[in-house]
C-alpha positions as CSV (number, residue, x, y, z in Angstrom):
1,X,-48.6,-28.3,16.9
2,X,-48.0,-30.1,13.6
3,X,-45.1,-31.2,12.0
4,X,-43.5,-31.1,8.7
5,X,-40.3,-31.4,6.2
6,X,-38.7,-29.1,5.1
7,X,-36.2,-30.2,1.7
8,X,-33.8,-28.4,-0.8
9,X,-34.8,-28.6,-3.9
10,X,-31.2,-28.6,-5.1
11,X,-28.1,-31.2,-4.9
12,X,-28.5,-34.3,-3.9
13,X,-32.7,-33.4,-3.4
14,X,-32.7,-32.1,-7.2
15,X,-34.8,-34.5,-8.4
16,X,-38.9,-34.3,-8.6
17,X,-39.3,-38.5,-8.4
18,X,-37.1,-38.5,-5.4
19,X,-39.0,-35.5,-3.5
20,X,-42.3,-37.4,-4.8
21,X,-41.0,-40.6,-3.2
22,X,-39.6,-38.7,0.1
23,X,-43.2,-37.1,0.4
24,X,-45.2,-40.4,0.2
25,X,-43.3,-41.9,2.8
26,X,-43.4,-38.6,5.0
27,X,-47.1,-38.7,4.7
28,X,-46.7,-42.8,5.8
29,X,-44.9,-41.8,8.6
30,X,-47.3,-39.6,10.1
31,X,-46.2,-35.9,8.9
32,X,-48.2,-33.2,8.7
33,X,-46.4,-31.6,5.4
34,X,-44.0,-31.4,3.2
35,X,-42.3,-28.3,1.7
36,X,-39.8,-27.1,-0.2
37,X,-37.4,-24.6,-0.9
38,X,-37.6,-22.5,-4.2
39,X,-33.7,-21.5,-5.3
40,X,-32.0,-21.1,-8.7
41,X,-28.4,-19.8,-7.4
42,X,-27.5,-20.9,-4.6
43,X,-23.4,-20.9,-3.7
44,X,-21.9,-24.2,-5.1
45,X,-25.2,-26.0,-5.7
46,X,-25.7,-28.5,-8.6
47,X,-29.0,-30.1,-9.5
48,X,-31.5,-27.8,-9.0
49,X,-35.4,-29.3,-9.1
50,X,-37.7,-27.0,-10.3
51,X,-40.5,-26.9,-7.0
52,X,-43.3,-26.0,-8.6
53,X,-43.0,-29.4,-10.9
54,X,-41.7,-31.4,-8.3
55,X,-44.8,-30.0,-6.0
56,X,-46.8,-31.2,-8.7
57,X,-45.4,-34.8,-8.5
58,X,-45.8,-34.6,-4.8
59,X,-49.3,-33.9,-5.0
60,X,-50.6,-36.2,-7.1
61,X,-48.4,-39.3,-5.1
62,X,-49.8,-38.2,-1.9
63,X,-53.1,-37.5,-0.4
64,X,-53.6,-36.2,3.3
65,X,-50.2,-34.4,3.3
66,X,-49.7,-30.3,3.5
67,X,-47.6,-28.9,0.7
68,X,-45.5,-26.1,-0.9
69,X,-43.3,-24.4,-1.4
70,X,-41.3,-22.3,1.7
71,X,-41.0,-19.7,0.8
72,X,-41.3,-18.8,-3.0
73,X,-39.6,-15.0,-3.5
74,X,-42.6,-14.0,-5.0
75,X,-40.6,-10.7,-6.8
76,X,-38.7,-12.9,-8.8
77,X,-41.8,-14.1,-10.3
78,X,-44.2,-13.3,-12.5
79,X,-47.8,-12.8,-9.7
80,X,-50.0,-14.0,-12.9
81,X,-48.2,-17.1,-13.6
82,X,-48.2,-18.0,-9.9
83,X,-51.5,-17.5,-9.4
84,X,-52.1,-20.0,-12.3
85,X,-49.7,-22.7,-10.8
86,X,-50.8,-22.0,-7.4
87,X,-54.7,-22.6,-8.3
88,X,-53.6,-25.6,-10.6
89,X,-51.6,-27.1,-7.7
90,X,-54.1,-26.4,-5.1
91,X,-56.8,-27.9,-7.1
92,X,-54.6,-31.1,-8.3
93,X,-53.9,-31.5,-4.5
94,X,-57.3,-31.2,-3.9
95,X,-57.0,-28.4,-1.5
96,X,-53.4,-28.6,0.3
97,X,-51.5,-26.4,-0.8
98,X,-49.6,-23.6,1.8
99,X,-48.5,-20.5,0.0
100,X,-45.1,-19.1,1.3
101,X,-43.9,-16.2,0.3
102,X,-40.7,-13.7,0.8
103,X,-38.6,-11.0,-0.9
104,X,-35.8,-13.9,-1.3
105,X,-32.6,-13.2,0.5
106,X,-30.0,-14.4,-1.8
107,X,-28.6,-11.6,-3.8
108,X,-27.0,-13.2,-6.7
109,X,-30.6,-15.0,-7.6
110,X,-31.9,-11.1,-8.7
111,X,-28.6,-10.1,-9.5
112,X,-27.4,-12.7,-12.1
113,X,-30.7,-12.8,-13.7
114,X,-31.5,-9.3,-14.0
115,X,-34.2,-9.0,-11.5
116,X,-34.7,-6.3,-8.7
117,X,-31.8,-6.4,-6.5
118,X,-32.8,-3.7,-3.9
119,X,-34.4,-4.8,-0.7
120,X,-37.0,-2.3,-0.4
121,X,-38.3,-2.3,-3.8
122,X,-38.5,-5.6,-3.7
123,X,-41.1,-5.3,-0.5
124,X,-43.5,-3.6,-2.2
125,X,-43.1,-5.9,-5.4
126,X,-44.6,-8.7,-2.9
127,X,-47.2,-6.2,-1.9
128,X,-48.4,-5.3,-5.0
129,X,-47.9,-8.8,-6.1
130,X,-50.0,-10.5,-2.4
131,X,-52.5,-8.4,-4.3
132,X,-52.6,-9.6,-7.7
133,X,-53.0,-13.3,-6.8
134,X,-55.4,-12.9,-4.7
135,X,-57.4,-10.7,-7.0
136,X,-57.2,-13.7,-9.8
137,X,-58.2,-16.3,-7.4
138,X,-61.1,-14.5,-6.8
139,X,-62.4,-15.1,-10.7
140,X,-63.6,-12.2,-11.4
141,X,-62.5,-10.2,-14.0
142,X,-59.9,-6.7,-13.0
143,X,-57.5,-4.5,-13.9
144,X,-54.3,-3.4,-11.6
145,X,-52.7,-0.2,-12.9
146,X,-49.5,-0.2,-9.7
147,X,-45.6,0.8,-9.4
148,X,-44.2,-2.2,-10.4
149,X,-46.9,-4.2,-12.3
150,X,-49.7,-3.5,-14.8
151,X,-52.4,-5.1,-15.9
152,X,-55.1,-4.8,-18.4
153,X,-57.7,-7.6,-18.1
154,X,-57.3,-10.8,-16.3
155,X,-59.6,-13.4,-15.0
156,X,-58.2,-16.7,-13.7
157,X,-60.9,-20.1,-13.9
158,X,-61.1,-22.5,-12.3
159,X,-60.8,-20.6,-8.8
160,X,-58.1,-22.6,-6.6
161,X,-60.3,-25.6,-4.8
162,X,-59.4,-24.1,-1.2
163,X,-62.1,-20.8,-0.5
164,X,-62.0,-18.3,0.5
165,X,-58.6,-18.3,-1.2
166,X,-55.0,-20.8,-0.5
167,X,-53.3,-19.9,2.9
168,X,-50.3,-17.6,2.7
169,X,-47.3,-17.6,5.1
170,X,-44.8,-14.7,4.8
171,X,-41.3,-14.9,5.8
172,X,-39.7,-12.5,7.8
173,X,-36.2,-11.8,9.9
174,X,-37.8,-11.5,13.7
175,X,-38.0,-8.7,15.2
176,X,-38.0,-6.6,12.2
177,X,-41.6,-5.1,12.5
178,X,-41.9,-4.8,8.9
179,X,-42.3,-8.9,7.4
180,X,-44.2,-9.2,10.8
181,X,-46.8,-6.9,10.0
182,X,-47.0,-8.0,6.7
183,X,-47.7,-11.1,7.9
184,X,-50.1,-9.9,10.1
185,X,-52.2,-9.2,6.9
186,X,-52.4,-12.9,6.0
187,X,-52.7,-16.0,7.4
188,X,-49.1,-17.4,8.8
189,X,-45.9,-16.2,10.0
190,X,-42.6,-17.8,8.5
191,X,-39.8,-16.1,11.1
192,X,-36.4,-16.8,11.5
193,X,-33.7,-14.4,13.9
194,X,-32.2,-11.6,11.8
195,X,-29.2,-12.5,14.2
196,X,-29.2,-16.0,13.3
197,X,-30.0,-17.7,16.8
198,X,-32.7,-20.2,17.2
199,X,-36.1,-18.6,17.9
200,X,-37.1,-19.1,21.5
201,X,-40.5,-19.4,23.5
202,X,-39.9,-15.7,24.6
203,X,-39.9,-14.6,21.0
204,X,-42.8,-16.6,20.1
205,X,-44.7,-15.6,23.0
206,X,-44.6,-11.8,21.6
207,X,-45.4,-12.7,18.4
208,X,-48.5,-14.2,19.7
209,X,-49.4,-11.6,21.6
210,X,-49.1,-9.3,19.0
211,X,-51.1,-11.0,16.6
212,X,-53.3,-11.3,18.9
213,X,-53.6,-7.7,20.1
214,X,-54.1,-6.6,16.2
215,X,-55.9,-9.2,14.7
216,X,-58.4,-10.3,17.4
217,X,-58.6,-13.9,18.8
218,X,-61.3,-14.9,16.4
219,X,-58.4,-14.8,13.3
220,X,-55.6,-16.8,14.8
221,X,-52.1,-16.7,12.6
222,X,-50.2,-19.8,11.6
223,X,-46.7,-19.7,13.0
224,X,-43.7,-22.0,11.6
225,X,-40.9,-22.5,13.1
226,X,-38.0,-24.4,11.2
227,X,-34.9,-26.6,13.0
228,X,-33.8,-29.8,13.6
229,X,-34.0,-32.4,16.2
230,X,-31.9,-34.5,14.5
231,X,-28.4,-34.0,17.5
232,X,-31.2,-33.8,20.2
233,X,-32.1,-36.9,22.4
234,X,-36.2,-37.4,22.1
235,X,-36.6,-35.6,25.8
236,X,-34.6,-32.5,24.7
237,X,-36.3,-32.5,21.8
238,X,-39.6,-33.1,23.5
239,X,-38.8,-30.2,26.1
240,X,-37.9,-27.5,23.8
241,X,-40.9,-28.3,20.9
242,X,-43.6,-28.3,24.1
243,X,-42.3,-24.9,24.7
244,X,-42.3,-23.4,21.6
245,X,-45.8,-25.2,21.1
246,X,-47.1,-23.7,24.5
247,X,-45.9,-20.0,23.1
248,X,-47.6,-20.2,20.4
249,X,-46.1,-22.5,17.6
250,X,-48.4,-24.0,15.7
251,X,-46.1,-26.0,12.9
252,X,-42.4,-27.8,13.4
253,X,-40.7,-27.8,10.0
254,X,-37.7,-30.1,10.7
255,X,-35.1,-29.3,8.0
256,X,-33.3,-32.0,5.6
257,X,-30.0,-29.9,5.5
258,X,-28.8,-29.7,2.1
259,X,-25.1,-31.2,3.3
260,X,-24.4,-33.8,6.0
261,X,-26.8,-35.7,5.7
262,X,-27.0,-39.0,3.1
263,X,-30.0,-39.2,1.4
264,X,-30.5,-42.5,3.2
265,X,-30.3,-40.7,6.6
266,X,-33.0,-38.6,5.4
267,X,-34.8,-41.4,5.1
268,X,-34.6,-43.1,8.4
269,X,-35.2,-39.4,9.9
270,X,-38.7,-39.5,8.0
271,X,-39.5,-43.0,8.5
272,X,-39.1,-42.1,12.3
273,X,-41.8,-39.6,12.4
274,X,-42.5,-36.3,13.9
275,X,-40.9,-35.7,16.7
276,X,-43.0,-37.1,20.4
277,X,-44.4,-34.2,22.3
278,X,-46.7,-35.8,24.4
């Protein structure tokens, strides 16, 4: 299992210097990676940072660490333009950039800005979209002609420094079978419980044998698993990351909550390190 961050990129986080300076010292401190939420409306936020810059600021004051941004709601972007940023940033990074991607949850950041509001549609914008980027990170030259997209010529140069192509994670509300399945289709799983309990071994344990039923044991998915330790004492939180490690786990992301905790706490929590598992 590896560990990583997991920070706003709002309030008191909405700045790209102090996420820069954050990430250095994660990356000091022994962390796998660093990443970032993507928001432009969220309920009584202030500050916002956008991630993509502040990603780009991260990645050129660091080095070893994993970054991006999780998860980007890819249907409120533009595919194209991501592809660009995401090649830029992978290649700027030389090679560490983690691709997450969802249909974004928060209603009134498609609704206030004009963008699709409607669940379903917006499923087969990240499709369509999944499709797109990786099409231009291939370089070579294409058309799309789709439902929600259309394009005439493209070719993206310089290709993104990682090859075949940058790792995608997709989000998804376990156990709706329809975000796992489109994971299944990349490389990592992003879940959290539509009910809004904490995933436990038992859940991971059937995503894991799922993946592996339909994808074969030589292509092994990514899964992520977000929380904190931060209340737990280290043998709790030693107990209960072995077991989600042992199901299948293979990233921690250990949340900086966006409230209730001063920035300088969040220091001390990443100058601490990942969490011991043994």
């Amino acid at each position: 299992m590896r560990f990583a961050l997991n920070a706003p990129n709002f309030g008191q986080y909405g700045d790209a210097r102090l996420l820069a300076g954050l990430a250095r010292e994660a990356e000091e401190s022994g962390w796998d990676g660093f990443f970032l939420w993507d928001h432009i409306a969220w309920e009584g936020a202030e500050n916002y940072a956008d991630p993509w810059i502040s990603l780009s600021a991260i990645a050129h004051g660091t080095s070893s660490i994993r970054i991006g941004p999780m998860v980007t709601p890819l249907p409120r972007r533009r595919p194209w333009k991501v592809a660009h940023e995401a090649a830029t940033l992978d290649r700027l990074s030389e090679g560490r950039l983690i691709l997450g991607v969802g249909l974004g949850g928060r209603e009134r950041e498609f609704g206030f800005f004009g963008e699709e509001p409607d669940a379903k549609r917006r499923a087969a914008m990240l499709d369509e979209g999944l499709e797109i980027l990786t099409k231009m990170w291939s370089t070579e030259p294409f058309a799309h002609q789709g439902a929600h997209y259309e394009i005439t010529e493209a070719r993206l140069t310089p290709a993104p420094a990682q090859r075949p192509r940058i790792p995608i994670w997709v989000a998804g509300m376990w156990p709706r079978k329809r975000p796992f399945q489109r994971a299944l289709r990349w490389d990592g799983y992003a879940p959290e419980r539509a009910d809004g309990a904490p995933l436990t071994p038992e859940d991971v344990r059937e995503m894991s044998r799922s993946a592996s039923e339909q994808r074969g044991s030589d292509q092994p998915l990514d899964i992520r698993v977000s929380g904190s330790t931060r209340d737990e004492t280290a043998d709790e939180a030693r107990r209960r990351l072995t077991g989600l490690a042992e199901a299948g786990v293979t990233w921690w992301d250990e949340n900086l909550p966006r409230s209730g905790m001063t920035l300088e706490e969040a220091r001390e929590r990443i100058r601490s390190g990942p969490p011991d598992v043994g």
